[in-house]
C-alpha positions as CSV (number, residue, x, y, z in Angstrom):
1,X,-59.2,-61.2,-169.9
2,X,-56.0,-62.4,-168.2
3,X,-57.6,-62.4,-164.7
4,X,-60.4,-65.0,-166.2
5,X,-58.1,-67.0,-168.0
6,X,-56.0,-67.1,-164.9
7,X,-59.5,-68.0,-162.8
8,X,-60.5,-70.2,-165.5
9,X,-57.4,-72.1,-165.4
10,X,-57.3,-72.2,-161.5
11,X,-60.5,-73.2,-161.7
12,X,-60.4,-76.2,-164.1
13,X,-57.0,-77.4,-162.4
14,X,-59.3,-77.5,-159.1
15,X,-61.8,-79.8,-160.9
16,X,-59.0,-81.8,-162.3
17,X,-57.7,-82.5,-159.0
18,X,-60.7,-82.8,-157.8
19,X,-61.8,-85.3,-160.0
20,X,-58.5,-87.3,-159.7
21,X,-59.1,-87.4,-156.4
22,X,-62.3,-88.6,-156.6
23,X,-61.1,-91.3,-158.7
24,X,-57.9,-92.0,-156.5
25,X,-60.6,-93.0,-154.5
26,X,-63.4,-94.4,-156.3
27,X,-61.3,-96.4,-158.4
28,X,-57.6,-96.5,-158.1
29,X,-57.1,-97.2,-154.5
30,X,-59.9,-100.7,-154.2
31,X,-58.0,-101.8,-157.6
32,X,-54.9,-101.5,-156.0
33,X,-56.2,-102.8,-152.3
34,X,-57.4,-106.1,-154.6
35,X,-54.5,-106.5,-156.4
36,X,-52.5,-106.6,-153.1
37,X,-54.9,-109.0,-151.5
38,X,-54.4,-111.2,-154.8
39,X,-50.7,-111.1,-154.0
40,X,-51.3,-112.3,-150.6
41,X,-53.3,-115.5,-151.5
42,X,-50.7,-115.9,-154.3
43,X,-48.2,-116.0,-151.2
44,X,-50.1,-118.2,-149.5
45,X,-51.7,-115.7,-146.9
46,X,-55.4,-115.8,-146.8
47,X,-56.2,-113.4,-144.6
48,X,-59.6,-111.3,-145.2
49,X,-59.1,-107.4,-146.1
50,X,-60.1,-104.7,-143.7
51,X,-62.9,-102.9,-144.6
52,X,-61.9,-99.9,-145.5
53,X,-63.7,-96.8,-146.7
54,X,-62.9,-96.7,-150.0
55,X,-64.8,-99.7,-151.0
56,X,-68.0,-98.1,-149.6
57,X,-68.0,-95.1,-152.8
58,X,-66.0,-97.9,-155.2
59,X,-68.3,-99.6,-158.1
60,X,-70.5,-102.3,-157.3
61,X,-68.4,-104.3,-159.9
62,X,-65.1,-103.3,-157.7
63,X,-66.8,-104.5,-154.7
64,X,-68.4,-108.2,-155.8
65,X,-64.9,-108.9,-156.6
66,X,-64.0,-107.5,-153.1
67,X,-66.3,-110.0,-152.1
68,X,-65.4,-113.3,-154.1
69,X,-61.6,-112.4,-153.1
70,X,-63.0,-112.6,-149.2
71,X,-65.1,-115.3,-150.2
72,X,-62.4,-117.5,-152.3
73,X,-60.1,-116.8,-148.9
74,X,-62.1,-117.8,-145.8
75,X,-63.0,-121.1,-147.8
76,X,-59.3,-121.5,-148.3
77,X,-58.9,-121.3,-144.7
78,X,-61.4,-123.7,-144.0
79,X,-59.8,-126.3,-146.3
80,X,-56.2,-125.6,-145.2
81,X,-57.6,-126.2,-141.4
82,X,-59.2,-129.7,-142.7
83,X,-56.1,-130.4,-144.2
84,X,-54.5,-130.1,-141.1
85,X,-57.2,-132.0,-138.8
86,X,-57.0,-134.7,-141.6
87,X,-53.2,-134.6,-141.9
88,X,-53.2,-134.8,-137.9
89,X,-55.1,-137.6,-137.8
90,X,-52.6,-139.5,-140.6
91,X,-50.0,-139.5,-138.4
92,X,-51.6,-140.2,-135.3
93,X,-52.9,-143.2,-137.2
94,X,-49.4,-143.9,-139.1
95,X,-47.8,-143.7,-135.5
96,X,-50.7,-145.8,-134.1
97,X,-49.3,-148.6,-136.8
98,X,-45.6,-148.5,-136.3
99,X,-45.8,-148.9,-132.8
100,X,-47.9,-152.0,-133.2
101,X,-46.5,-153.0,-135.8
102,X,-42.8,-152.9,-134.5
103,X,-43.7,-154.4,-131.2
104,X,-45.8,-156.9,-132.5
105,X,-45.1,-160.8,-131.8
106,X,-46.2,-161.8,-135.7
107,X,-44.5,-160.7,-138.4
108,X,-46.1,-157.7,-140.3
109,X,-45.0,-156.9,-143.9
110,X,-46.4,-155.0,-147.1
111,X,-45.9,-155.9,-150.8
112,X,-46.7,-154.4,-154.1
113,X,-48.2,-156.5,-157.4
114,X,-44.9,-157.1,-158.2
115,X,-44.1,-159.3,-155.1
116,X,-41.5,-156.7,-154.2
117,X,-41.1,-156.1,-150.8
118,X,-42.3,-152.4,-149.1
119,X,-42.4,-152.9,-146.0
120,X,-41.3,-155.6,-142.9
121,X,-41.5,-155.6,-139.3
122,X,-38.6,-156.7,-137.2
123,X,-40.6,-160.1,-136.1
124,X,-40.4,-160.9,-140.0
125,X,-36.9,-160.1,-140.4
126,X,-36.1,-162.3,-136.8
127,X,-38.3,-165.0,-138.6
128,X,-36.0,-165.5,-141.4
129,X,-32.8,-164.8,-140.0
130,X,-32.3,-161.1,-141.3
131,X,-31.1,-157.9,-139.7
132,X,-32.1,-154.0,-140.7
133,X,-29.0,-153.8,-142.2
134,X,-29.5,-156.2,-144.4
135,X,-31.8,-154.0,-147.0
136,X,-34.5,-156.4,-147.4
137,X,-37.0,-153.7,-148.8
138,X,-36.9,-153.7,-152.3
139,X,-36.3,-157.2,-152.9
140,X,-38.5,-159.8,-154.2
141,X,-40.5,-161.9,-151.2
142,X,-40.0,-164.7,-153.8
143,X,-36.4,-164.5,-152.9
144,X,-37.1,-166.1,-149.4
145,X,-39.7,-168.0,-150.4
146,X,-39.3,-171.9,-151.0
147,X,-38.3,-172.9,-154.7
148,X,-42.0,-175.4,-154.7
149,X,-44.1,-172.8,-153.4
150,X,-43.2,-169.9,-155.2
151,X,-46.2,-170.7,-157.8
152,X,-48.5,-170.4,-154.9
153,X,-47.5,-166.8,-153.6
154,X,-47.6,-165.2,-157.2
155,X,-51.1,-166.9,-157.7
156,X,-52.4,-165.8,-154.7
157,X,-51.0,-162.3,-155.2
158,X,-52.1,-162.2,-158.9
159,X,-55.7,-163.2,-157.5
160,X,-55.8,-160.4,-155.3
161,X,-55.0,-157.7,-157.8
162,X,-57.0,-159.1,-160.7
163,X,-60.3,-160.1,-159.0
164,X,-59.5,-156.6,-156.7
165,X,-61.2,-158.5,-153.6
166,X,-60.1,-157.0,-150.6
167,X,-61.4,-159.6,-147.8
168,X,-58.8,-162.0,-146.0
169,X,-56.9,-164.5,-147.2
170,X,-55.2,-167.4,-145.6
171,X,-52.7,-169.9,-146.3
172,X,-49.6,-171.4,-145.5
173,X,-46.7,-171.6,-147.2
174,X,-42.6,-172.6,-146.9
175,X,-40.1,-169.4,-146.3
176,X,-36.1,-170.2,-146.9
177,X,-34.0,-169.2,-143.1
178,X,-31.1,-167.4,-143.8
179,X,-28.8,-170.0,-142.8
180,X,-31.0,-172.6,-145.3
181,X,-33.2,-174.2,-143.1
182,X,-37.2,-174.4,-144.1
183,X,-39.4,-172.9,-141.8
184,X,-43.4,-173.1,-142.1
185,X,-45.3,-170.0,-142.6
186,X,-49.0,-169.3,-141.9
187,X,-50.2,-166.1,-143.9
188,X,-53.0,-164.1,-143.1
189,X,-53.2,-161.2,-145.8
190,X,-55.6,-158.2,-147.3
191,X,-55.8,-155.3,-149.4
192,X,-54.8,-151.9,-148.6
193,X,-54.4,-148.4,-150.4
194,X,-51.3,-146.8,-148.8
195,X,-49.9,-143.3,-151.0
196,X,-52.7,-144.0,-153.8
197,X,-50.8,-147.5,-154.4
198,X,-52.9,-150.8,-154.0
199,X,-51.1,-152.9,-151.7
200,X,-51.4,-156.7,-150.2
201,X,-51.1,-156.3,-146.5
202,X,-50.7,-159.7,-144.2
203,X,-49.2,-160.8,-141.2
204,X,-46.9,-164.2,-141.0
205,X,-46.9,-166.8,-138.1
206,X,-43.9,-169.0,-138.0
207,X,-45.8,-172.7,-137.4
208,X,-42.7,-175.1,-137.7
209,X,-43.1,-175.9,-134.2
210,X,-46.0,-176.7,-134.4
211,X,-46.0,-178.8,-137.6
212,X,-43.6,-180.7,-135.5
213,X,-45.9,-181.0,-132.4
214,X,-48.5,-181.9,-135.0
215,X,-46.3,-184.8,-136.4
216,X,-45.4,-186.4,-133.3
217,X,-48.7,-186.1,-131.9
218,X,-49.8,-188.1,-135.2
219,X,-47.3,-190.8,-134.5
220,X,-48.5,-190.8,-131.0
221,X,-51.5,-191.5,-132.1
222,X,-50.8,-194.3,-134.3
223,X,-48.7,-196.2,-131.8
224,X,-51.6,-195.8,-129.6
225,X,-54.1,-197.0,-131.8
226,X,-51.7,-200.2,-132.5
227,X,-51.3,-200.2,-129.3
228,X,-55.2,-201.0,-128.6
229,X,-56.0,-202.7,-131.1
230,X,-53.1,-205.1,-130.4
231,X,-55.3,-205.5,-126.6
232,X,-57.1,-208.7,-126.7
233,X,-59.9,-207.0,-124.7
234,X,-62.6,-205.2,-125.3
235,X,-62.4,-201.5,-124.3
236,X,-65.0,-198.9,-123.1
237,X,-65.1,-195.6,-122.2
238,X,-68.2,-194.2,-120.2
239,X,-68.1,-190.7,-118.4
240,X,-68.7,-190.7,-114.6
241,X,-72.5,-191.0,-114.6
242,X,-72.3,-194.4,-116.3
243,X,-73.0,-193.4,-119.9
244,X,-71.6,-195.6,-122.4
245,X,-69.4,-193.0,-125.2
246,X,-67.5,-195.6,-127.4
247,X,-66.6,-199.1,-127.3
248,X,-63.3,-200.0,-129.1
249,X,-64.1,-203.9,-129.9
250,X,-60.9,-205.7,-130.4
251,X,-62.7,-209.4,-129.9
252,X,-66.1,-211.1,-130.5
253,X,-67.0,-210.8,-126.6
254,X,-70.5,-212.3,-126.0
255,X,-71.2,-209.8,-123.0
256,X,-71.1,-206.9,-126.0
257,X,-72.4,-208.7,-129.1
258,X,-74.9,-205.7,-129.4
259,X,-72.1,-202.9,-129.6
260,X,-73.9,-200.2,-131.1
261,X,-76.7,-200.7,-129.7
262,X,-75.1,-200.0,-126.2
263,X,-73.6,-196.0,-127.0
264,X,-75.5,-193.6,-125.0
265,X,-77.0,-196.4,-122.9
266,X,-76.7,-196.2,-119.3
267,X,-74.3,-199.0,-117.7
268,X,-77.4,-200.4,-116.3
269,X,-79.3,-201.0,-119.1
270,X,-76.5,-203.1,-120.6
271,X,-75.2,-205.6,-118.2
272,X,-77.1,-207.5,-115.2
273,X,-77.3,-205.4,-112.0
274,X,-74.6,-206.9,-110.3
275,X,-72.1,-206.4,-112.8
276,X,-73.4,-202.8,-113.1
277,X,-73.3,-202.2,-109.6
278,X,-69.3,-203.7,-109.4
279,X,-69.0,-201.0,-112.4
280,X,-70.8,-198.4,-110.7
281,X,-68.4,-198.6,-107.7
282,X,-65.3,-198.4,-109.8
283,X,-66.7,-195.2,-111.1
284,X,-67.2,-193.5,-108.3
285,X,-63.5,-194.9,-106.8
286,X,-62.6,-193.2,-110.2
């Protein structure tokens, strides 16, 4: 009786083992090969499991989520490699617009719906009289802009945001020099999402030179319209074929008492042929 209860009991400890083998391997060892593949996508490594042999005896249930855990980390993969193409391409672009931006011959500058500024190029801080170390981001643009036409900037800039209209925008305005002078602005703005933030985006174009070539070519032109009409004769102006464009009549001359009549005639058609010949040889000396 003692040799079969000793052969019994070797016996049953060899099934035991046995079967705690058999589930070592069944079960135990895939649970514990997914629970360290779920540590490694909590670390942030996504690399797919090796197939080992144990998943080819382990439950069906054991190896669909063998599956989803491959699954879940080759399309984390994919992502994270989009996320870098995409994140590649940001700062290529980002570069792309600080270079132009910093070397470009208009001022460049960004502002939020507050009218605070976020960004200037160094042409805008040249413009009004600024240097980088100045701290100009952060501060209002109304600060630099002129007393009268402060109205106009947060109008336009209230426009933009409530109407949400993102084509171009232009209009001048009057900006404030640093040393107090007023300088005349052309703008040239948009809209732009930059960090999930919608943002007015413009350019500026310091015009007071020309305003001032402007003016004096006005003046120009009014001294020489006094100028002619202050000539007792009449004036003509024809191109060099002998076709009559304008004629300026400062008197009641008798040879042009049919003025209008005579624009886009030929030279020929309005005086005798001996006149128009004299003409015609002026012309061509011309």
């Amino acid at each position: 009786k003692l040799v079969w209860i000793v052969l019994f009991s070797l016996g049953s400890l060899s099934l035991l083992a046995f079967a705690i083998a058999a589930f070592q391997r069944r079960i135990n060892a895939p649970i514990s090969l997914l629970i360290e593949q779920a540590r490694q996508i909590e670390a942030g490594k996504y690399e797919r499991l090796s197939d080992h042999d144990f998943f080819k005896t382990a439950p069906q249930e054991l190896q669909r989520i063998r599956e989803a855990l491959d699954l879940m980390s080759r399309r984390l993969l994919a992502d994270i490699e989009k996320l870098n193409r995409i994140n590649i391409k940001l700062k290529e672009a980002e570069e792309m617009f600080r270079v132009v931006a910093e070397n470009s011959m208009v001022g460049v500058y960004v502002i939020d719906e507050n009218c605070d500024l976020v960004y200037l190029n160094p042409m805008v801080l040249e413009i009004i009289g600024c240097e980088p170390e100045d701290f100009v981001i952060g501060k209002s643009v109304l600060d630099f802009v002129y007393p009268e036409d402060r109205s106009l900037v947060c109008e336009q800039i209230r426009r933009r945001y409530e109407e949400g209209t993102v084509k171009n925008l232009s209009y001048e305005l009057r900006l404030m020099h640093r040393d107090g002078h007023l300088l005349n602005i052309h703008v040239y703005s948009s809209m732009c999402m930059i960090e999930e933030k919608l943002l007015v985006i413009g350019t500026l174009i310091d015009i007071t030179q020309q305003k001032v070539w402007e003016e004096a070519i006005c003046e120009s032109e009014k001294k020489n319209k006094a100028i002619i009409k202050a000539i007792p004769d009449a004036l003509i102006r024809m191109d060099g074929s002998g076709i009559i464009l304008e004629i300026i009549r400062t008197n009641e001359s008798k040879l042009l008492a049919n003025a209008a009549a005579c624009i886009g005639s030929h030279l020929s058609l309005v005086w005798p042929a001996e006149i128009a010949a004299r003409i015609s040889q002026g012309l061509e000396r011309c």
